[in-house]
N, C-alpha and C positions, 0 to 999 in steps of 0.2 A: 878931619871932619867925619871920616868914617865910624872914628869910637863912637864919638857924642852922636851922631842920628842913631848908633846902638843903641847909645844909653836914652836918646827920648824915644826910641821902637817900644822899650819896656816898659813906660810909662803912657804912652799915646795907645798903644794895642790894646791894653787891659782897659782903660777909662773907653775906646772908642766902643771895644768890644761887648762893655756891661754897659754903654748908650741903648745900643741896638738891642740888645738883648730887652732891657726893662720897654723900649718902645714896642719890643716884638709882642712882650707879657699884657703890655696896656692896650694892643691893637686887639689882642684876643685870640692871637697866633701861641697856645700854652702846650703844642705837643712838641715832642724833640727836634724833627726835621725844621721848623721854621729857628727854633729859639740855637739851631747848631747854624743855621745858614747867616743867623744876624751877626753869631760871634766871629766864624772864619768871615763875614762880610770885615766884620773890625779888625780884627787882625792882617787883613789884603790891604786896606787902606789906609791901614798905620805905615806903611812901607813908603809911599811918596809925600807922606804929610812930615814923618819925622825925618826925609832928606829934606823939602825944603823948610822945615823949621831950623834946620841944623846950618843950613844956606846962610839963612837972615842973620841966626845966632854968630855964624863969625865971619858976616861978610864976605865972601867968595861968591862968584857969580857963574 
C-alpha cells in the first residue's frame, strides 16, 4: 500500500498544490511569501489524502 499512496503523493501534491496556488493568485495574495505557503500548504496535505486514497483503493482498513 505503501508504493501506490507514493505513487498518488505525486499526483495529489502537484494538482493540490497548483489549487492553492491559483486560489492564493485569485484571492489577491501575488507576492512569494503567500503563493510559497499555498504550495508547501498542498504538498502537507497531500500526505493523509493520498494514504487514505490509497486505503479505499485496495481495501485495507
Amino acid at each position: 500500500m505503501m508504493r501506490l499512496a507514493s505513487i498518488l503523493y505525486s499526483l495529489i501534491s502537484t494538482t493540490l498544490a497548483g489549487s492553492f496556488i491559483v486560489v492564493s493568485l485569485v484571492s489577491g495574495y501575488v507576492t512569494l511569501i503567500p503563493i510559497l505557503i499555498a504550495a508547501a500548504l498542498g504538498f502537507v496535505l497531500a500526505v493523509p489524502v493520498s494514504w487514505l486514497i490509497a486505503r479505499q483503493i485496495t481495501g485495507t482498513e
